[in-house]
Each structure stands twice: as structure tokens, then as C-alpha cells.
C-alpha positions as CSV (number, residue, x, y, z in Angstrom):
1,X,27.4,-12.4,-15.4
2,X,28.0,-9.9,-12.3
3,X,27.8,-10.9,-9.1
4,X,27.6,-7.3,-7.9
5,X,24.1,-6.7,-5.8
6,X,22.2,-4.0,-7.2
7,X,19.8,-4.1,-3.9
8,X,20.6,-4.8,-0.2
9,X,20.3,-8.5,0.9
10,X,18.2,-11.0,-0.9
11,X,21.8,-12.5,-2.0
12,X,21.0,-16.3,-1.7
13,X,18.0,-15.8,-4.3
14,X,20.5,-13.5,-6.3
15,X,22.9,-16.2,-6.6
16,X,20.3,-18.7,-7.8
17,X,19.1,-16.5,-10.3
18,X,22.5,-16.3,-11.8
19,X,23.4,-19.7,-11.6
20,X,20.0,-20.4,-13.6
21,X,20.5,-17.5,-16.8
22,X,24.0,-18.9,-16.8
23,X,22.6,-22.8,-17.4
24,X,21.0,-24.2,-20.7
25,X,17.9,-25.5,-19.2
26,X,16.7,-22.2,-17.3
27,X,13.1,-22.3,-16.3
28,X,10.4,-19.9,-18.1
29,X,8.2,-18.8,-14.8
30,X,9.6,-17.7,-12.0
31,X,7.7,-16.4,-8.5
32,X,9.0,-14.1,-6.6
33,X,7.5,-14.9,-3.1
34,X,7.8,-12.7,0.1
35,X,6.0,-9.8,2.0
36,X,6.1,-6.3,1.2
37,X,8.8,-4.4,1.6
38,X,11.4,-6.7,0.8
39,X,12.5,-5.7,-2.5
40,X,11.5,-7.6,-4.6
41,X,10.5,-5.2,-7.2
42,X,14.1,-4.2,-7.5
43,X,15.2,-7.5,-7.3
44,X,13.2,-8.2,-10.6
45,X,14.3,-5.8,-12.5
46,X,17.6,-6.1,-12.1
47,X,17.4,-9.5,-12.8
48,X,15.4,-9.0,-16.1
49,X,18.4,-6.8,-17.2
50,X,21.1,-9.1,-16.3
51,X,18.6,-12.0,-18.3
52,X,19.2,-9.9,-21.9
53,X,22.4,-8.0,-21.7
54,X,24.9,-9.1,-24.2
55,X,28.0,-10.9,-22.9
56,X,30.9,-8.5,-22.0
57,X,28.7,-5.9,-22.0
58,X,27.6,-3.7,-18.3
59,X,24.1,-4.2,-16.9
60,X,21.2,-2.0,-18.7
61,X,18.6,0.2,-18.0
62,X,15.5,-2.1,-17.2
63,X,13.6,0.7,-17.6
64,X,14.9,1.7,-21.0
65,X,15.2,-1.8,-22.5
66,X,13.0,-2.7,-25.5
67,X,13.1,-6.3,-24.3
68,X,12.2,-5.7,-20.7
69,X,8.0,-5.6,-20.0
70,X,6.2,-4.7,-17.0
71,X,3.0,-5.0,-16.3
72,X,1.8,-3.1,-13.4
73,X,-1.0,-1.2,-11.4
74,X,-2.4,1.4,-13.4
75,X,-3.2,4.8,-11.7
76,X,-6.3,6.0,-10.8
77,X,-8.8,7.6,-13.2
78,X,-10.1,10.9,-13.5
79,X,-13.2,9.8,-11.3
80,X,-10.9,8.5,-8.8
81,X,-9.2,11.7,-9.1
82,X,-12.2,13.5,-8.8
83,X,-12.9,11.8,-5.5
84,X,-9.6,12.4,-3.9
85,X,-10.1,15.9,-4.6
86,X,-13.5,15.9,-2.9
87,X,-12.1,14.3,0.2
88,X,-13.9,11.2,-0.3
89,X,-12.4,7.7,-0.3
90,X,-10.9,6.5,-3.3
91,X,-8.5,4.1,-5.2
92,X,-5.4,4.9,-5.7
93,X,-4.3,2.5,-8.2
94,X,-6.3,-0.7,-10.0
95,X,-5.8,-4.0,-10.7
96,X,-4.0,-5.5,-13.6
97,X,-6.9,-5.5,-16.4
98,X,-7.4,-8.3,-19.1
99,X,-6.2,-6.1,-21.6
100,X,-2.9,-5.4,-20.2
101,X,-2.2,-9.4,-20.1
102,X,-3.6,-9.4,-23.6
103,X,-1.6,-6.9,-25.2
104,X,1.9,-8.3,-23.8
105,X,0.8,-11.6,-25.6
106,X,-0.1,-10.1,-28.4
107,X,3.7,-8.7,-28.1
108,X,4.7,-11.8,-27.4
109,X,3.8,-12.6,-31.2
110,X,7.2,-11.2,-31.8
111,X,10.9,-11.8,-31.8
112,X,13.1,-9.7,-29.0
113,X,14.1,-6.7,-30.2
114,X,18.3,-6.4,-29.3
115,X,18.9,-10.0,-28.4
116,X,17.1,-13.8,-28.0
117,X,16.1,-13.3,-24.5
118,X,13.4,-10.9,-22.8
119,X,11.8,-10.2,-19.8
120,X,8.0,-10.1,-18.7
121,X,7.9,-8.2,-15.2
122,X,4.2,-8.9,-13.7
123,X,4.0,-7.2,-10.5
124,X,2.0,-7.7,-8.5
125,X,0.7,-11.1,-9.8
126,X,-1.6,-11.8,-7.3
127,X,-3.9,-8.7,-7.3
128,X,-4.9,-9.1,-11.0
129,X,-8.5,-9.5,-12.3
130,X,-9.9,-12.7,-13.3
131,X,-9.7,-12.7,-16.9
132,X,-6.0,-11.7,-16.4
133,X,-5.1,-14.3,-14.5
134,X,-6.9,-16.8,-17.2
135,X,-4.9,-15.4,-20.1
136,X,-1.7,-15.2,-18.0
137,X,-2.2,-19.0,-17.7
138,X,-2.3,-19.4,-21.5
139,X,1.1,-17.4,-21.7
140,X,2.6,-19.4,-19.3
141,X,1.0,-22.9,-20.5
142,X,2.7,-21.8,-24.2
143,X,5.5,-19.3,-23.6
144,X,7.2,-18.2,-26.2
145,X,10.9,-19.0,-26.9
146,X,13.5,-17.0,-25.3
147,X,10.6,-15.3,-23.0
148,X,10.9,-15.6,-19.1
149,X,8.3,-14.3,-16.5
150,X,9.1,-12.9,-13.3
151,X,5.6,-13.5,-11.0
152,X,5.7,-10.9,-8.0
153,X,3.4,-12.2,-5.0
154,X,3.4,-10.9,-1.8
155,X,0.3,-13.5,-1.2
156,X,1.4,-16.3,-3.2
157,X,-1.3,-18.6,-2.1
158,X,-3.9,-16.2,-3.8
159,X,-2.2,-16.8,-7.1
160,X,-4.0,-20.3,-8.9
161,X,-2.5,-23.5,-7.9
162,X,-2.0,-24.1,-11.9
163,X,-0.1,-20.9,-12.3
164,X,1.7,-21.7,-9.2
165,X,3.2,-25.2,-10.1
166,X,4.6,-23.9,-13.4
167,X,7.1,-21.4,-12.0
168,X,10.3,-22.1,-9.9
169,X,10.3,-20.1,-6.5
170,X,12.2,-17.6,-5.5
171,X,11.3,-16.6,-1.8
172,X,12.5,-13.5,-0.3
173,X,14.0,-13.7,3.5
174,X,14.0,-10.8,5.7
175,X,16.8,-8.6,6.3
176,X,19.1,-8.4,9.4
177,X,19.7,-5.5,11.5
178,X,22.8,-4.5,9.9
179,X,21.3,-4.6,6.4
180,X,18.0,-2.1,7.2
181,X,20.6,-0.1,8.9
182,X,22.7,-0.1,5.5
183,X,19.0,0.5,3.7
184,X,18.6,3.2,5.5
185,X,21.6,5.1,5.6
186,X,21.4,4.9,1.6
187,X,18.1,5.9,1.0
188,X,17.4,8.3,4.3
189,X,20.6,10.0,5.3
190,X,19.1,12.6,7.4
191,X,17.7,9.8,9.9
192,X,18.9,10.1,13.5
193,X,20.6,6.9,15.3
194,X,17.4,7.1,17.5
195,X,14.9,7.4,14.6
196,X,16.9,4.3,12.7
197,X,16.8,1.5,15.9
198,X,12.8,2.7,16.0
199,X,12.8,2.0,12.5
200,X,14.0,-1.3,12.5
201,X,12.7,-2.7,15.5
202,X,9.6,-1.8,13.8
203,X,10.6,-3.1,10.6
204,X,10.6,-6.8,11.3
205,X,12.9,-7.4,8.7
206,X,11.1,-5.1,6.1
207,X,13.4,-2.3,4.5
208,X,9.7,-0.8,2.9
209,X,8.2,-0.9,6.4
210,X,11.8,1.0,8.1
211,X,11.3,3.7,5.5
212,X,8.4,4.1,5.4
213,X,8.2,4.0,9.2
214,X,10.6,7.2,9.0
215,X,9.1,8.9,5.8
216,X,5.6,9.1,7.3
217,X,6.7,9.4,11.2
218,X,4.9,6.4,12.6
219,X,6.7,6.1,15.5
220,X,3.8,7.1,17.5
221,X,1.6,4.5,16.0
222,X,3.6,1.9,16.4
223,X,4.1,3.0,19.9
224,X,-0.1,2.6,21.0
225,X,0.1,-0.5,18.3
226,X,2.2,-2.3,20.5
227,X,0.7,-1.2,23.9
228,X,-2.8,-2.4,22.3
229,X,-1.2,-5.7,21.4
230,X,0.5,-6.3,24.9
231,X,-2.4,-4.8,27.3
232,X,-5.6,-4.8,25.2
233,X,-8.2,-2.5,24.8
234,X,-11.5,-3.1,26.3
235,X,-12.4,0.9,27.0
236,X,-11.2,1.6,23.4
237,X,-9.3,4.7,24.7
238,X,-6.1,3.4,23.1
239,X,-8.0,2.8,19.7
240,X,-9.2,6.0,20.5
241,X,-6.0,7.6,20.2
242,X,-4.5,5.9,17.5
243,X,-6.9,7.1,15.1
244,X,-6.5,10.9,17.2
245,X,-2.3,10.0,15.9
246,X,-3.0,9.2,12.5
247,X,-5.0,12.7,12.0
248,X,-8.1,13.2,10.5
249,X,-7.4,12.9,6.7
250,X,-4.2,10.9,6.0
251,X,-2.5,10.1,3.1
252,X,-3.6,6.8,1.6
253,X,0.2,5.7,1.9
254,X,0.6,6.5,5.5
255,X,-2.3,4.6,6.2
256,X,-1.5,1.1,3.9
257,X,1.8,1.7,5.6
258,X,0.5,1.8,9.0
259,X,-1.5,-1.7,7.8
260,X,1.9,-3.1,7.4
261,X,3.0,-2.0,10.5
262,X,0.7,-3.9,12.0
263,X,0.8,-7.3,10.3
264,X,4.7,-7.3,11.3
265,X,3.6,-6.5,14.7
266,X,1.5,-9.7,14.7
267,X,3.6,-12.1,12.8
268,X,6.9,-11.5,15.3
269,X,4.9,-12.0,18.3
270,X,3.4,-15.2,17.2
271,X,7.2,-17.5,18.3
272,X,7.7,-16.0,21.3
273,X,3.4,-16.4,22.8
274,X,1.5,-19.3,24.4
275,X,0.0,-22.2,22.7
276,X,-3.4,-19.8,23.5
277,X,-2.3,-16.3,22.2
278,X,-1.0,-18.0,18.9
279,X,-4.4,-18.9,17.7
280,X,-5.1,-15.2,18.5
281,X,-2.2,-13.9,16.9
282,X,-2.7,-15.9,13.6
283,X,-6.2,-15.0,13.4
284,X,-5.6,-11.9,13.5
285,X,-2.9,-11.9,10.9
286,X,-4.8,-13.5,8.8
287,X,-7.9,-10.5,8.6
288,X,-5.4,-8.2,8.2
289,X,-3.9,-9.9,5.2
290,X,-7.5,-9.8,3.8
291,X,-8.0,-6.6,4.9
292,X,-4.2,-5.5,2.6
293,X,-5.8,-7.4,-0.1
294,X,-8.8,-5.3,0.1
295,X,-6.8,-2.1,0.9
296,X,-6.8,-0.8,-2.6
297,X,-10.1,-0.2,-3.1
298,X,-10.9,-0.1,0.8
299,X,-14.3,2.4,1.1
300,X,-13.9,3.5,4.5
301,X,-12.8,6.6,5.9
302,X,-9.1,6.6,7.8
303,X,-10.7,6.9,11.1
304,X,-12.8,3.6,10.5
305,X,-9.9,2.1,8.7
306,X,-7.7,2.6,11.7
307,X,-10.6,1.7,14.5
308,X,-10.5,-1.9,12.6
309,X,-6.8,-2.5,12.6
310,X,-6.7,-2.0,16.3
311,X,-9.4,-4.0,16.9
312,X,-7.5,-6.7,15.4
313,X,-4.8,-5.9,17.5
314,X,-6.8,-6.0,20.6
315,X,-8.3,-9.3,19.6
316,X,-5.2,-10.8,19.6
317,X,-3.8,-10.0,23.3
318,X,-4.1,-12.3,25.9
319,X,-7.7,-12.5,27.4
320,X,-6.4,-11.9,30.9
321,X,-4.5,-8.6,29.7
322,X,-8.0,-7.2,28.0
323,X,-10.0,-7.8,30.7
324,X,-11.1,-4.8,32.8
């Protein structure tokens, strides 16, 4: 087995994952818990290819490997297509259907291809339809020998208490200074020391959020996110000018990035406020975890889109600071 990361951080649950392939009794369903950002896609598939190499021989491909499966969002279709050519608001990608679960059971059916081991990738596990999650259950009630899920969630509680309790959890901490610094050096070279502390105090922990704090220039929206959170917004002139910073027709990322932003601004102010602005804070958090969930498909125009996430914002400062 190597011991050689293939991501930054995340090592304690990379340890654990070895340990486990490395045992006889290794579990068949695992959940990969933690917010967005924090790599655990990457995490997955390296771990699915360290799950079926042969011994003695170097880590493979995941993406090339007959005995690695992913199942994952499918693109928009031509109508969505249609629509984002028009301007109008669309989805960008869809759930995981019914017949995607179906089809890698009926896989499944099968003996792996190049060893006795493979992988089933299913990310993200909780934004699936109904009937997926269902026959998902079935897989995981009768799994197949030599056939180990790996369960993305960045909303594990979403996922069904019975597909919950049948997989081992894997939960994914967030990264220290030095590590987003290290994420970002890799991945963003060009970055400016000035642009990189932004980035990371931003970031909460989140190497997605640092990037894509710097890939879609957010620094002025974090900026006004924070004032609205620390002063309030009763006239609406800082909501005002947050949706005047985003611009008038935004990508979709820059926007479900901006979402992200703000749900870390929330959930690191929540230790250090009163017994009174944590309710706030929470409550707050918690809409704009439904509104993520809802994201996808979300039928509102940027503008509106923006207008509600500082409202949230504002609803969570201290009643005192939003007064006028």
C-alpha cells in the first residue's frame, strides 16, 4: 500500500482507509462526510485505485480502470442548453437518475474485470432522486463480493438513516493555513501573497472555496458579505451593492461559489458570538444549506439569487447592529 498523499490534508482519514483495504474484514459502504470544497472527490478516487491495484504494482488511473465506477451528475440537456443560451435560468447539471443506480447493479451482476476488488464512486450521494436512493439501498443491503462503495455527502443527514447506518464514516476536517497556502501555490501559481491570505481567510478551511475565491475574483463580495454580517442591513444599500458586484448575468459557478462563501462566513462566526446571535447565526446557516440543496435547479435570476443570500446574512447580525 503507499502512504504517499495524492491530495493535500485529509491524512488522518487517509490513514484509516489504508489500514482498512490492508485488513481482512474491510467494510463494504463507506461515507465520505464533509462540506464542499474539501476534497473529497479526490480523496475517493484515489482511494478506489489504491482498493484494486495489484500488490507491488504503482497506483492506477481511476479514471481509466475497468473496475473503478462513478456515478455522477449528469450535464444538462439540450433544453437546458437552450435556456442558457437564451439567458434564462437554467440547470446546469441533474440529479443522479434511477437508471444510473440501475445500470451499475446490473454491472454489478459481474465479476471485476483485472482483479477481485472494485470500486463504486457515488458522488454526490445525497442529491440523488428517490428511486435512486431506493435501489442504492438494495445494492448496499446485498453487495456483491469484492464490491466496495464510496458514499460522497456534503449533507450527510439528507442521505436515509438506513443507508446511513450501513456504511463506516469517513469525515473530512478542514484544512490549516499552511495547507490552503500549499493548495494554492499548486493549483494557482500566479496568485499574489495578498490575493492568497484573502483567499484563505475567506476559505474557512475550504481549499474549493480559496480557489474558487481567486478563480472568480470574489474578494469584493466577500468584502460587503462580511460588513452585512457585522453591521446589518436595514436600508438594503449594502444588498444593494452586492448584487451591483456580482454583475448582471454571472456565471452559474460564480454564483454557487459565492453561496459557499457565505455559509463559511456564517458557520465561523457562530464560536466566537453571544448566546443571542448564535440562534441567528444557525438559522441562517441552516436556509442557506437548503437554499445549496436547492441551488441546482434554483429558478431565480442572479440578482434575486444574491438579494436572498444577503438577506440571510442580515438576518443574522446582531439586532442592535441592524437597527437604524
Amino acid at each position: 500500500m503507499s502512504e504517499d498523499l495524492p491530495f493535500v490534508g485529509q491524512r488522518a482519514a487517509w490513514q484509516e482507509w489504508l489500514a482498512a483495504i490492508g485488513s481482512d474484514r474491510m467494510h463494504h459502504a463507506w461515507l465520505l462526510a464533509g462540506g464542499k470544497g474539501l476534497g473529497k472527490a479526490a480523496f475517493a478516487r484515489a482511494a478506489a485505485a489504491e482498493l484494486v491495484r495489484a500488490p507491488g504494482e504503482q497506483r492506477p488511473d481511476p479514471a481509466m480502470h475497468p473496475d473503478i465506477h462513478v456515478l455522477e451528475h449528469l450535464p444538462a440537456n439540450d433544453d437546458e442548453a437552450k435556456k442558457k443560451a437564451e439567458g434564462k435560468p437554467f440547470q446546469t447539471k441533474r440529479n443522479i437518475s434511477v437508471d444510473q443506480v440501475r445500470e451499475m447493479i446490473r454491472r454489478l451482476a459481474t465479476k471485476p474485470t483485472m482483479g477481485d476488488r472494485r470500486a463504486i464512486i457515488i458522488d454526490p450521494a445525497d442529491d440523488m432522486e428517490k428511486g435512486a436512493v431506493n435501489a442504492l439501498l438494495k445494492a448496499l443491503e446485498e453487495p456483491p463480493a469484492g464490491t466496495y462503495f464510496l458514499l460522497l455527502a456534503h449533507q450527510p443527514g439528507r442521505l436515509l438513516p438506513t443507508i446511513r447506518s450501513r456504511c463506516r464514516v469517513l469525515r473530512f476536517a478542514a484544512l490549516d493555513e499552511a495547507e490552503l497556502e500549499e493548495v494554492i501555490r499548486r493549483d494557482l501559481p500566479e496568485a499574489d501573497a495578498e490575493t492568497r491570505r484573502a483567499a484563505i481567510a475567506a476559505a474557512q478551511g475550504s481549499p474549493g472555496i480559496a480557489l474558487n475565491f481567486i478563480q472568480h475574483d470574489l474578494g469584493g463580495i466577500h468584502r460587503l458579505m462580511m460588513q452585512i454580517l457585522h453591521e446589518g442591513d436595514a436600508d438594503y444599500r449594502l444588498r444593494g451593492s452586492l448584487a451591483e458586484e456580482m454583475g448582471a448575468r454571472p456565471a452559474r459557478e460564480r454564483q454557487l461559489a459565492a453561496l459557499e462563501m457565505a455559509r463559511a462566513a456564517l458557520a465561523n462566526d457562530v464560536p466566537h458570538a453571544s448566546t443571542a446571535q448564535q440562534r441567528r447565526l444557525i438559522d441562517a446557516h441552516g436556509a442557506l444549506v437548503k437554499l445549496s440543496a436547492q441551488a441546482p435547479t434554483y429558478n431565480f435570476d442572479a440578482g434575486l439569487l444574491i438579494m436572498e443570500i444577503g438577506g440571510l446574512l442580515a438576518s443574522a447580525a446582531m439586532p442592535r447592529e441592524t437597527a437604524r
